[in-house]
PDB file of N, CA, C and O in Angstrom:
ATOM      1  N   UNK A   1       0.848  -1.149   0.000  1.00  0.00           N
ATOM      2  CA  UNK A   1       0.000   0.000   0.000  1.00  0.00           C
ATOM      3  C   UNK A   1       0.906   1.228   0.000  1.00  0.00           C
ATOM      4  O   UNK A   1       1.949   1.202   0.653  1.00  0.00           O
ATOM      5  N   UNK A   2       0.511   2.424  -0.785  1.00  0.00           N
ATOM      6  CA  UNK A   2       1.381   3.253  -1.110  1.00  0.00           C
ATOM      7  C   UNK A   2       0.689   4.755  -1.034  1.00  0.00           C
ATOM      8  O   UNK A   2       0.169   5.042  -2.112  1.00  0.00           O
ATOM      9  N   UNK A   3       0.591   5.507  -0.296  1.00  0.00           N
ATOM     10  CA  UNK A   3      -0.292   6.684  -0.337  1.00  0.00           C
ATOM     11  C   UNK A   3       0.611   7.858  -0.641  1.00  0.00           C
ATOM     12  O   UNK A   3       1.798   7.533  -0.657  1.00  0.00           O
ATOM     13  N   UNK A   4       0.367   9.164  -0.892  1.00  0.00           N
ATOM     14  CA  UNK A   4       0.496   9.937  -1.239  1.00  0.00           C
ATOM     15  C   UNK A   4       0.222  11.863  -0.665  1.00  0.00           C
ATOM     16  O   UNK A   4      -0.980  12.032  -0.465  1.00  0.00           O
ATOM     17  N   UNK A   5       0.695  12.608  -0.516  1.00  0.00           N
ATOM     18  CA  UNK A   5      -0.333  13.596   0.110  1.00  0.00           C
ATOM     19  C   UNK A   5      -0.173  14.867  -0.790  1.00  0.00           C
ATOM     20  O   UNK A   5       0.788  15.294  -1.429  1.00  0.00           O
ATOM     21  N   UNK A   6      -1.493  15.337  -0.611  1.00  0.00           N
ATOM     22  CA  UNK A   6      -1.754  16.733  -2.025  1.00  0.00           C
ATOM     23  C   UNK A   6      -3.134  17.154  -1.314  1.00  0.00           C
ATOM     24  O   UNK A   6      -4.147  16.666  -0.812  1.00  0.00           O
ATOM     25  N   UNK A   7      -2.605  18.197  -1.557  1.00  0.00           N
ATOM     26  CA  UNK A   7      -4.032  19.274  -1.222  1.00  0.00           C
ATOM     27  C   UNK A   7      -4.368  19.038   0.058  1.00  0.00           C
ATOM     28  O   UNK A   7      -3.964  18.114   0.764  1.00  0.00           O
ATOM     29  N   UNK A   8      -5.470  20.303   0.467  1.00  0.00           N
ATOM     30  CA  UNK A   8      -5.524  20.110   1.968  1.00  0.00           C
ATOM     31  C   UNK A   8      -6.969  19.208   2.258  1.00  0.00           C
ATOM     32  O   UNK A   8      -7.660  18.654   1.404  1.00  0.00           O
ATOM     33  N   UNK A   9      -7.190  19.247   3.737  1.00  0.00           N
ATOM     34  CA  UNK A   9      -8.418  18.581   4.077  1.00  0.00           C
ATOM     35  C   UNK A   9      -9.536  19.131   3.285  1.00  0.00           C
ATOM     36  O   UNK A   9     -10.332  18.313   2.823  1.00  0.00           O
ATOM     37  N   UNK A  10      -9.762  20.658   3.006  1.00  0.00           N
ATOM     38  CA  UNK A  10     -10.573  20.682   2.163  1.00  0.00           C
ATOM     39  C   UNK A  10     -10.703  20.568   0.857  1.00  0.00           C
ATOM     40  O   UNK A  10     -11.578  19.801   0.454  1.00  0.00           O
ATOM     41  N   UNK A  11     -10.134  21.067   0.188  1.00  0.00           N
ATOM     42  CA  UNK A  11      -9.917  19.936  -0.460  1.00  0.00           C
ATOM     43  C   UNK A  11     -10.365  18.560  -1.312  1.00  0.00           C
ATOM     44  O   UNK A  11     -10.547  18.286  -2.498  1.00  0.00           O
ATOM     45  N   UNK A  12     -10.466  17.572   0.473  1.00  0.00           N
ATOM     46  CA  UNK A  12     -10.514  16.090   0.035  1.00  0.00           C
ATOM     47  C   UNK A  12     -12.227  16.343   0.056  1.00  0.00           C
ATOM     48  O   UNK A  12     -13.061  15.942  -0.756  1.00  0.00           O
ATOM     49  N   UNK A  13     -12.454  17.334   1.557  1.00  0.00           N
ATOM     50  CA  UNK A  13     -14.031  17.506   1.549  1.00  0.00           C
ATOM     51  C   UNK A  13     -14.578  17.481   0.404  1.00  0.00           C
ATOM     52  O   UNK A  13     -15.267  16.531   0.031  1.00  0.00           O
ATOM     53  N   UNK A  14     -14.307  18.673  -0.409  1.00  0.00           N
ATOM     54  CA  UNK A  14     -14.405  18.850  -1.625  1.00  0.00           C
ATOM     55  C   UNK A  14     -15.227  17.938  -2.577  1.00  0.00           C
ATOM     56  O   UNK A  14     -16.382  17.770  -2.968  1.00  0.00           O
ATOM     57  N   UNK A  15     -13.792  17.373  -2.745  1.00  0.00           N
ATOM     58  CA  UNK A  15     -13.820  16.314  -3.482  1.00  0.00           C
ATOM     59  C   UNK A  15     -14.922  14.973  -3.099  1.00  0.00           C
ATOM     60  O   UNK A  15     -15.731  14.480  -3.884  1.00  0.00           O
ATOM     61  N   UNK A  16     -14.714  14.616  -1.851  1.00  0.00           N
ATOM     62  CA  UNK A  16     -15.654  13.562  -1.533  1.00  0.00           C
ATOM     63  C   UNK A  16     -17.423  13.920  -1.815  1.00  0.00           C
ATOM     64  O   UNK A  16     -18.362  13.181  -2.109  1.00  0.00           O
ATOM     65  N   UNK A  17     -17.329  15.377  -1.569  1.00  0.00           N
ATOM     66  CA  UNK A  17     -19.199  16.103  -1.570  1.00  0.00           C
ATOM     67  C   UNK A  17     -19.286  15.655  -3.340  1.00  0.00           C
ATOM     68  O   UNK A  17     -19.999  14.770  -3.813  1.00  0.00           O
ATOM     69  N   UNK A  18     -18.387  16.510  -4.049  1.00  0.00           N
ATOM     70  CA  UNK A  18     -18.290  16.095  -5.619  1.00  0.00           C
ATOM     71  C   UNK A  18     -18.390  14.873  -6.114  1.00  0.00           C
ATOM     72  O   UNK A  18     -18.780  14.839  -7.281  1.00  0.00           O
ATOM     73  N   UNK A  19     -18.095  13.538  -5.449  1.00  0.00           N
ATOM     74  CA  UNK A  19     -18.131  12.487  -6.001  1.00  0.00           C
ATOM     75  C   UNK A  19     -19.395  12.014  -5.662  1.00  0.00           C
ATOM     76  O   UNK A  19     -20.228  11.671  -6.500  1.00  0.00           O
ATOM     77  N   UNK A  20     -19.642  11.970  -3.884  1.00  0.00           N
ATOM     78  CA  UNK A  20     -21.079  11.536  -3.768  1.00  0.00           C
ATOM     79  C   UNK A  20     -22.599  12.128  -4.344  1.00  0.00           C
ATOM     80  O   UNK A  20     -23.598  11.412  -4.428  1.00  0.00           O
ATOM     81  N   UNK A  21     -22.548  13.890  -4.802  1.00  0.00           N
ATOM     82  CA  UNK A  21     -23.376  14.319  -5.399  1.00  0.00           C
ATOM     83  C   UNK A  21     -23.343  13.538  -6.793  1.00  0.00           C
ATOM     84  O   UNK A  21     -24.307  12.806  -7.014  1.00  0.00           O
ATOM     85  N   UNK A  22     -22.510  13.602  -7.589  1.00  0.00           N
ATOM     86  CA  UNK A  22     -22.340  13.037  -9.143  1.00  0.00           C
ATOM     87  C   UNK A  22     -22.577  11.594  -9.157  1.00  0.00           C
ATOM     88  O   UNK A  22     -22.999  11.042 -10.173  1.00  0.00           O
ATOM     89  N   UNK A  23     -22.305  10.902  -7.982  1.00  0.00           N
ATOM     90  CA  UNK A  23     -22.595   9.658  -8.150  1.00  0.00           C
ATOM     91  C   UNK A  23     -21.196   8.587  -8.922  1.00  0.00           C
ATOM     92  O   UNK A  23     -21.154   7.465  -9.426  1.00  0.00           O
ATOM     93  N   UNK A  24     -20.307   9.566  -8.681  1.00  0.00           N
ATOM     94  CA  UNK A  24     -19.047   8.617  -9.316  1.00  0.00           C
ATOM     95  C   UNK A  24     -18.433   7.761  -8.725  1.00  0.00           C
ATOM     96  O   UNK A  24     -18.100   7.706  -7.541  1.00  0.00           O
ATOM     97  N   UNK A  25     -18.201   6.767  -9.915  1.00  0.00           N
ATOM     98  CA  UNK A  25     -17.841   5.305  -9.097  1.00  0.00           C
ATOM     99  C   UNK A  25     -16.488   5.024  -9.668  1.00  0.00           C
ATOM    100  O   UNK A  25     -16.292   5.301 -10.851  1.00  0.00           O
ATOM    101  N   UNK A  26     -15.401   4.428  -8.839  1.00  0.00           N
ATOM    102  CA  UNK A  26     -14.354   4.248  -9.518  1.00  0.00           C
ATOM    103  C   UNK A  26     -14.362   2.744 -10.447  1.00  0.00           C
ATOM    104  O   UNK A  26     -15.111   1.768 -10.406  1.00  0.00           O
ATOM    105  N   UNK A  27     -13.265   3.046 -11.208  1.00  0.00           N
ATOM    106  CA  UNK A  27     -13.214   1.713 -12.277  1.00  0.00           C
ATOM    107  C   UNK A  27     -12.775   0.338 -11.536  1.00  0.00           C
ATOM    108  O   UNK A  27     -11.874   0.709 -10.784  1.00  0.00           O
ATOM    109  N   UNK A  28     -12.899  -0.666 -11.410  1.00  0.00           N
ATOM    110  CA  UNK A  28     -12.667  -1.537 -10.564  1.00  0.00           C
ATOM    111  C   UNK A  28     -12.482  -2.683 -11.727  1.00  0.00           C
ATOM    112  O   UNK A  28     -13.416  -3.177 -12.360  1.00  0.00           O
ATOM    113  N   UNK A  29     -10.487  -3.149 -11.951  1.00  0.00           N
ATOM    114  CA  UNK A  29     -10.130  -3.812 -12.824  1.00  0.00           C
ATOM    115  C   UNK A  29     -10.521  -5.307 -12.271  1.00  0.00           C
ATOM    116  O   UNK A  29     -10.882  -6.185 -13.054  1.00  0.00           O
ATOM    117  N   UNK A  30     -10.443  -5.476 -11.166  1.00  0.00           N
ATOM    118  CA  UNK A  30     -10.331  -6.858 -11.000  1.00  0.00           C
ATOM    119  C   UNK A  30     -10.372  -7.147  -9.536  1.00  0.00           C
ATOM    120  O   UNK A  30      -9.477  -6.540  -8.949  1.00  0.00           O
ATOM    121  N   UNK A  31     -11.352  -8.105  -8.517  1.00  0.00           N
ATOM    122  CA  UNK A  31     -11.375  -8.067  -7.070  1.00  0.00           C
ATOM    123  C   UNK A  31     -10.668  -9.530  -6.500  1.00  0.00           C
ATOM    124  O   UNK A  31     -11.163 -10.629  -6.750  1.00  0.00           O
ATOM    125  N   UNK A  32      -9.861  -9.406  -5.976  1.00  0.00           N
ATOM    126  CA  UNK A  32      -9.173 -10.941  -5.051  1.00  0.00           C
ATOM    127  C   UNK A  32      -9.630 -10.753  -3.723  1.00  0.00           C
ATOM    128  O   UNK A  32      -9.904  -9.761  -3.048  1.00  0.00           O
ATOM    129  N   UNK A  33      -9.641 -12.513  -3.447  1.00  0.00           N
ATOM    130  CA  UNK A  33     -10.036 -12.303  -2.110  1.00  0.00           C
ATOM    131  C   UNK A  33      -8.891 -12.083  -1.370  1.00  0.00           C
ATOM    132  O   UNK A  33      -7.824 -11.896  -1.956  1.00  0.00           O
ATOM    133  N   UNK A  34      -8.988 -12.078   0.281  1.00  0.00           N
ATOM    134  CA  UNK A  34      -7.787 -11.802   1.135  1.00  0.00           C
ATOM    135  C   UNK A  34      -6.872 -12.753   0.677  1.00  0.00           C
ATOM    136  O   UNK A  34      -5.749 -12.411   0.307  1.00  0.00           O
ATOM    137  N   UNK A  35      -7.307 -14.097   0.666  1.00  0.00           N
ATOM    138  CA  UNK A  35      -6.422 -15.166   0.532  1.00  0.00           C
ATOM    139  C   UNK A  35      -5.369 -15.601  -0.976  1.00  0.00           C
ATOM    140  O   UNK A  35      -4.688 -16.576  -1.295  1.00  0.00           O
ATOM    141  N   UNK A  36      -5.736 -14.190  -1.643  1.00  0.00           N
ATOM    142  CA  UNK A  36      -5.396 -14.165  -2.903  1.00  0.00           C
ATOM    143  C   UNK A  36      -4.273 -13.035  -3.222  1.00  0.00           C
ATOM    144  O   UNK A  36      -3.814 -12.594  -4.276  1.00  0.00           O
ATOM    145  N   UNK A  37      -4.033 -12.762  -1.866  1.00  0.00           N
ATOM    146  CA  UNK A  37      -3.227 -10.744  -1.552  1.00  0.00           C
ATOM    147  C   UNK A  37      -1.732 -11.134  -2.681  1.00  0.00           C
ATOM    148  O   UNK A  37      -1.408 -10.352  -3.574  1.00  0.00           O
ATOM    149  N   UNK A  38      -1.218 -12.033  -2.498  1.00  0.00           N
ATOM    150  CA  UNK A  38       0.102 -12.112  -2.972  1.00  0.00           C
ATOM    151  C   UNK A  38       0.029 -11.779  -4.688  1.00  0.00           C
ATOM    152  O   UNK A  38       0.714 -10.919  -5.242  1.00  0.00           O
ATOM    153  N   UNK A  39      -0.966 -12.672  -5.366  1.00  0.00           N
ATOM    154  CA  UNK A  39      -1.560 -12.527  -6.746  1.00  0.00           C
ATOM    155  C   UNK A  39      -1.657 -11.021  -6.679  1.00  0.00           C
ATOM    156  O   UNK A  39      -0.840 -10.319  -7.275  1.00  0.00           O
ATOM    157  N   UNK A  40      -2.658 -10.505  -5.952  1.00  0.00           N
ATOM    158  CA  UNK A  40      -3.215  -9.412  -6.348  1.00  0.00           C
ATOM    159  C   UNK A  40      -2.067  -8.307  -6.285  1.00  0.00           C
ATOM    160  O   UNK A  40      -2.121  -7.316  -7.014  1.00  0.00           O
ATOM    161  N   UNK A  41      -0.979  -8.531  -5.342  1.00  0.00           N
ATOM    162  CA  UNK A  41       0.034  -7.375  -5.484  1.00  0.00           C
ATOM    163  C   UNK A  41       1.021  -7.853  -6.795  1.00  0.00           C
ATOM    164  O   UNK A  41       1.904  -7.115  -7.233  1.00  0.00           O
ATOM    165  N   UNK A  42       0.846  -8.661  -7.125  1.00  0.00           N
ATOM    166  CA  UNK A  42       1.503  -9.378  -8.695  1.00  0.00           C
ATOM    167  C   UNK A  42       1.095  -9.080  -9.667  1.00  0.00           C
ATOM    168  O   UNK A  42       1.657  -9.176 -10.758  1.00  0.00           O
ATOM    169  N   UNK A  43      -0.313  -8.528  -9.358  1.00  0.00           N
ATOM    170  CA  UNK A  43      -1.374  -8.417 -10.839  1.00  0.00           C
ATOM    171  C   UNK A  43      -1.484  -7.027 -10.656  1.00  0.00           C
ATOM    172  O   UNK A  43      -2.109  -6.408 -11.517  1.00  0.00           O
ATOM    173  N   UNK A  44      -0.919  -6.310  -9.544  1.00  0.00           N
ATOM    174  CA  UNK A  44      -0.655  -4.800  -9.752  1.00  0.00           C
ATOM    175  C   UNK A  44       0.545  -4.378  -9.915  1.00  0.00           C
ATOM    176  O   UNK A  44       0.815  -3.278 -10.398  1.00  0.00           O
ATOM    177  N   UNK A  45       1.307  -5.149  -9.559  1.00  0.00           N
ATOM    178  CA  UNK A  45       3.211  -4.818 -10.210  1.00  0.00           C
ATOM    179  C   UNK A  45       2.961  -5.023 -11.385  1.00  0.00           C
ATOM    180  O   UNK A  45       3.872  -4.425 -11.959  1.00  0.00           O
ATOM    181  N   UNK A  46       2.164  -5.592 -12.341  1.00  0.00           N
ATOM    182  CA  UNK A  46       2.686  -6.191 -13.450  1.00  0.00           C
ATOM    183  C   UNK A  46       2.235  -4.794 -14.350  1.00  0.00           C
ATOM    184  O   UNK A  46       2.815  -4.346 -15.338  1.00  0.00           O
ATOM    185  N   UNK A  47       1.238  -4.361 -13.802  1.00  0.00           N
ATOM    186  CA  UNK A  47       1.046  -2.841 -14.709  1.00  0.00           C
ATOM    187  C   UNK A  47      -0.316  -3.093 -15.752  1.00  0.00           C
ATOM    188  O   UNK A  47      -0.601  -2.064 -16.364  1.00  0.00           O
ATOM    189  N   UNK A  48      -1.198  -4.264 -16.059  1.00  0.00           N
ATOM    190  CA  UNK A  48      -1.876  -4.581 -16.850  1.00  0.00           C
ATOM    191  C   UNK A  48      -2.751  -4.681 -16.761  1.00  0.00           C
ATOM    192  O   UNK A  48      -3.305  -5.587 -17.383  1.00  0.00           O
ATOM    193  N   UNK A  49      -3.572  -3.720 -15.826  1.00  0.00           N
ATOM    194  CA  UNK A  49      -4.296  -3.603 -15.033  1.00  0.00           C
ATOM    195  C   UNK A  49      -5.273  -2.095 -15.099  1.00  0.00           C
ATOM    196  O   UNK A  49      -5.029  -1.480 -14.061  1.00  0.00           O
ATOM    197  N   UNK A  50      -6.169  -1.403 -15.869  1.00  0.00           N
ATOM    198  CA  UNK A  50      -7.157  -0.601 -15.782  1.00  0.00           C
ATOM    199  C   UNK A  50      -8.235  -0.205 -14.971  1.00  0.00           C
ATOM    200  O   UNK A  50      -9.371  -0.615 -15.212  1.00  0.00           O
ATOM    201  N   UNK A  51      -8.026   0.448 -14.162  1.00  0.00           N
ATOM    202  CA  UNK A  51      -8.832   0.691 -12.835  1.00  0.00           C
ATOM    203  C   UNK A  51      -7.922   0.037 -11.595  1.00  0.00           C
ATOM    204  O   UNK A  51      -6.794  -0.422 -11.416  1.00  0.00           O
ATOM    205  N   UNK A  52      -9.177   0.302 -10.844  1.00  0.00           N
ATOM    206  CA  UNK A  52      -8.560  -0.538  -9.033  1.00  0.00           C
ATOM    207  C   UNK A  52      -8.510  -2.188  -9.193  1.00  0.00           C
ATOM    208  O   UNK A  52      -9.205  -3.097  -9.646  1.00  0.00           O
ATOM    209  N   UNK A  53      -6.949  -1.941  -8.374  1.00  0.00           N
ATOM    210  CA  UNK A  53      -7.245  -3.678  -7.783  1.00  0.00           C
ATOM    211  C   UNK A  53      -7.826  -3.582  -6.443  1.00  0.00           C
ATOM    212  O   UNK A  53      -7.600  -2.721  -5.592  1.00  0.00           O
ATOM    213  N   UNK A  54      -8.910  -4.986  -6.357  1.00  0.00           N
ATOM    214  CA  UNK A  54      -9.074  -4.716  -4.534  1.00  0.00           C
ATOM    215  C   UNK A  54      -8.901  -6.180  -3.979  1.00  0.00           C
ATOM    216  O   UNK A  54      -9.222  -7.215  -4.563  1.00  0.00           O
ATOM    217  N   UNK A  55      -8.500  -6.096  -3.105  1.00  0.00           N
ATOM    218  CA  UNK A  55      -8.478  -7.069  -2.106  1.00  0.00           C
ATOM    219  C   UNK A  55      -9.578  -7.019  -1.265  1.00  0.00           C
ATOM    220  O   UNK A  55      -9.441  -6.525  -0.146  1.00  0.00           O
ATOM    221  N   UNK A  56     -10.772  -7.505  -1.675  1.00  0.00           N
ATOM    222  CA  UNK A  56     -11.660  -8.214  -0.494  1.00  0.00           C
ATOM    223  C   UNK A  56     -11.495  -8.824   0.481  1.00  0.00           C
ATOM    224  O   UNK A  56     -11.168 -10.008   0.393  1.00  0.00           O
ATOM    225  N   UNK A  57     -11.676  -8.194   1.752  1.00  0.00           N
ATOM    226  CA  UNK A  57     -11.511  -8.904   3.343  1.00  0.00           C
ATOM    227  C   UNK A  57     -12.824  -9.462   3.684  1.00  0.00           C
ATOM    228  O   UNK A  57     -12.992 -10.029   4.764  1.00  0.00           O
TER     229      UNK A  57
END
């Protein structure tokens, strides 16, 4: 896991009011379960991948 920081808290407010009014959903390439974490950080190193990877807990 790798985060990042930009812009301030408002910002993210912002942003979060903007997404939940619009209704935007992110792209979601592909879901593994927990027991699948090692794949799934393999299938996101590899770069071939469009949208989110997620790991389902």
């Amino acid at each position: 896991m790798s985060g990042i920081y930009v812009g301030s808290r408002k910002m993210q407010e912002d942003l979060s009011r903007l997404v939940s009014q619009r209704n935007i959903k992110p792209v979601v390439d592909r879901v593994f379960d927990i027991h699948q974490a090692r794949e799934a950080y393999q299938y996101l190193a590899s770069g071939n991948h469009f949208g989110k990877v997620v790991i389902s807990i």
